[in-house]
C-alpha positions in Angstrom: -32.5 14.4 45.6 -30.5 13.0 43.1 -26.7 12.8 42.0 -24.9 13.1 38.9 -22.4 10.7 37.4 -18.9 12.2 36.8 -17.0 9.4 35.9 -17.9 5.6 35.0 -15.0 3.4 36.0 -15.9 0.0 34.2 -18.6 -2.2 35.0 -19.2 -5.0 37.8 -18.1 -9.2 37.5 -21.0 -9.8 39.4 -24.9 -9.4 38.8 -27.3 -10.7 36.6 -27.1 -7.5 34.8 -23.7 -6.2 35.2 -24.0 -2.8 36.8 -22.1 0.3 36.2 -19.2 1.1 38.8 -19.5 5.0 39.2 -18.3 7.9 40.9 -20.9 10.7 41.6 -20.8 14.2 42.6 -21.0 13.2 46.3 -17.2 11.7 45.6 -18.9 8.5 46.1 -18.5 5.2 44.3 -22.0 3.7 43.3 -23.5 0.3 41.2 -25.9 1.6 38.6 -28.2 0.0 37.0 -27.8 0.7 33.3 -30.2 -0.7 30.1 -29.8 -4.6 30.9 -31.9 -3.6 34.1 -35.4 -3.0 33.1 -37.4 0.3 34.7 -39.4 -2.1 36.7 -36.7 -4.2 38.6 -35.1 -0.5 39.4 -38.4 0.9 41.0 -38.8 -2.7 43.2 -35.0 -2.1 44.2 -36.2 1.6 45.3 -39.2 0.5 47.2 -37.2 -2.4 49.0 -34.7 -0.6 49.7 -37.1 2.5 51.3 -39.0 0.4 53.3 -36.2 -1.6 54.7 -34.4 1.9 55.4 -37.6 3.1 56.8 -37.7 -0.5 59.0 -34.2 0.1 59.8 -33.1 -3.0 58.6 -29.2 -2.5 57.3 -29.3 -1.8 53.6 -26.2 0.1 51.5 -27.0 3.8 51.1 -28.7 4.4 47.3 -30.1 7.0 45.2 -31.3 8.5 41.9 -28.2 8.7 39.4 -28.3 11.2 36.0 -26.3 10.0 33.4 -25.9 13.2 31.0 -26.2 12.6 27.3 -22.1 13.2 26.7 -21.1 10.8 29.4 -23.1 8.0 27.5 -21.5 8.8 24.8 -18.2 7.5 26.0 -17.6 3.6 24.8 -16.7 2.5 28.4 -20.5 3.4 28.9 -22.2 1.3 26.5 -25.7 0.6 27.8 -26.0 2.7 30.8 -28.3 5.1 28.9 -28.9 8.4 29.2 -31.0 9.7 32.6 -32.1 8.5 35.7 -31.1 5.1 37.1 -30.9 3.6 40.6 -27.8 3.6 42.0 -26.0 1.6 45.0 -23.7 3.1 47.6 -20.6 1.2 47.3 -19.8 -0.1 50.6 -16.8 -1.7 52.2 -17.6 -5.0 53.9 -15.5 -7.8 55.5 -16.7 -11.6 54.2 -17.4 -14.0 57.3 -15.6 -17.1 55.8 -16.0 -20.4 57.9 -12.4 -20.6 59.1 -13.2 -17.2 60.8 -16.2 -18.1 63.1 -13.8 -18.8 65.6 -12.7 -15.1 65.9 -16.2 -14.2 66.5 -16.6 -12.9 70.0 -19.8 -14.4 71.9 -22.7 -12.2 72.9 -26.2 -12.4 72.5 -28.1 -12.7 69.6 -30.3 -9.9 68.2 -33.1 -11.8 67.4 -33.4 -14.2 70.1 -31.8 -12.6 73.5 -29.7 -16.1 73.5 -26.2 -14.9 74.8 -24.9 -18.8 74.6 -24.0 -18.5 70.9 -23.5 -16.3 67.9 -25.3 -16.7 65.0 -24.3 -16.1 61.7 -25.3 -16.6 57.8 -23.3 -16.9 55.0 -23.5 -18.3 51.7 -22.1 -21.8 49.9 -22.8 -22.3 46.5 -26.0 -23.9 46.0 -27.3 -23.4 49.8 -27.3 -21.2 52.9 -25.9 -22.3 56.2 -26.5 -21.1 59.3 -23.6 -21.1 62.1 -23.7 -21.1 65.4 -20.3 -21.4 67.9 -21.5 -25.2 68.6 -22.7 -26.6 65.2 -23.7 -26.4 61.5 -26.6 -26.5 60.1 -27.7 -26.4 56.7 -30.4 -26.7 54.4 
């Protein structure tokens, strides 16, 4: 199944390629991929984000988006192209910054059954860190 685009509201700050920021007939907000995305890199991002779905791994809700010939037309929609593109549920999420690990309650970890510490990633510029309640490490 795929959805239409009824309204383009600008385009993403972030991203290698800028996507569109879209509503869709669903009443949903969604990142599309437009022409600065190649057809290739939008089928990988469709088989990724199947298999992780189908793994249950958390992954943002996306589909097939039709951009109709008129739409394109419209200057705020230069280089979305007309057709089908992939398109990214926009979802709201809260950043873990590092002054907020204290707030995280303890339990046990997911991966390792370990109900001593919490463990959590987030992203520095330039490298990954990996937090538990005790120390930092970072690589």
């Amino acid at each position: 199944m795929s959805l239409n685009i009824i309204e383009v509201l600008g385009r993403s700050e972030q991203g290698v390629t800028r996507p569109f920021i879209c509503r869709c007939d669903d009443g949903c907000i969604y990142f599309v991929k437009g022409l600065d995305s190649n057809r290739e890199s939008q089928i990988k991002e469709w088989v990724v984000g199947s298999l992780a779905s189908d793994l249950g791994l958390p992954v943002a809700p996306f589909s097939l988006v039709y951009a109709d010939a008129a739409l394109t037309r419209l200057s705020v929609c230069e280089g979305l192209g007309e057709g089908y593109s992939f398109g990214s549920r926009k979802i709201q999420v809260t950043e873990l910054t590092y002054p907020n690990i204290r707030h995280v309650p303890l339990g046990a970890c997911p991966r390792t059954g370990n109900s001593s510490s919490v463990f959590c990633c987030f992203k520095f510029p330039k490298k990954a860190n990996f937090v538990s309640s005790s120390k930092l490490i970072a690589f």
